[in-house]
N, C-alpha and C positions, 0 to 999 in steps of 0.2 A: 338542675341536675342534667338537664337535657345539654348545655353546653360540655359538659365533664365527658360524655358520651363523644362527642364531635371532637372536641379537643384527643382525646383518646387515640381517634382513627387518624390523627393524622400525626404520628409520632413518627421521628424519621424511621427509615428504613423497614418499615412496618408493609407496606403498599409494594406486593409483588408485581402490579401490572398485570397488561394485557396479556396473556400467555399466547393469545393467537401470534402465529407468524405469514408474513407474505410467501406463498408460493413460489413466488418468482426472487427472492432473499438469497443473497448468498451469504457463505458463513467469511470472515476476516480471511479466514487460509487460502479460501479460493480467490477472492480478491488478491493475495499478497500471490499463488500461484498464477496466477494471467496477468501477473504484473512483473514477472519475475522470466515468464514466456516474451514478452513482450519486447521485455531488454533483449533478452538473448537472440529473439529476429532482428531486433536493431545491430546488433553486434557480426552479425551472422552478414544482415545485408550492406555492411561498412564495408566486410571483409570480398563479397560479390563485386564492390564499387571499386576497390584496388587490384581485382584481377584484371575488371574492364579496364580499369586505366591502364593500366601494363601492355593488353592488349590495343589499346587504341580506338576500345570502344566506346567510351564516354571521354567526358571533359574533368580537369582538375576541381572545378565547381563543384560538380553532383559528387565529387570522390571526398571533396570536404565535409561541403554541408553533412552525408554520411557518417563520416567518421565523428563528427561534430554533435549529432545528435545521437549516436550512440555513446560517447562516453560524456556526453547532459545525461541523459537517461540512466546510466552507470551511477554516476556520482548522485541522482536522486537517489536512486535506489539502496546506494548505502548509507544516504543521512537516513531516509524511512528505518529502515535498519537500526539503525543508532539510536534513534528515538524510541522504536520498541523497545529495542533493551534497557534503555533508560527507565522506562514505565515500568517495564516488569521487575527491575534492579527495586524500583522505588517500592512494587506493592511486596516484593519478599522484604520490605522493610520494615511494612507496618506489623504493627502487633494486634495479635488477634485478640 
């Protein structure tokens, strides 16, 4: 009888977890917001690296690599994108 009991609790979806949270936790939006900040200083300081070149105060190098790692940074940020929507496409899929 004692098994029937154990077997019981551990049924899926049954086990809500630990309900505590970390203090220091941030929620998905705030990640994907400082991640979205992030771009946009890369984007911003691509855009600084082409005035200096213009002006003659940096080199073609640092005006690249710039540009280079702002639109890396761009094109990650819209696969992450496209992969959310994909997830959330998929869970308005399932039936409840």
């Amino acid at each position: 009888m004692d098994d029937l009991k154990i077997q019981g609790n551990m049924q899926p979806g049954l086990y809500e977890g630990d309900k505590k949270t970390c203090p220091n936790s941030r929620g998905f939006g705030d990640v994907i917001k400082q991640a979205i900040k992030r771009v946009n200083d890369m984007q911003i300081r691509a855009d600084q690296s082409v005035e200096q070149l213009l002006k003659g105060e940096t080199g073609i190098h640092e005006t690249m690599i710039a540009g280079q790692k702002a639109d890396i940074s761009l094109r990650v940020l819209l696969q992450i994108r496209n992969k959310v929507m994909d997830a959330y496409r998929e869970v308005m899929r399932m039936p409840f």
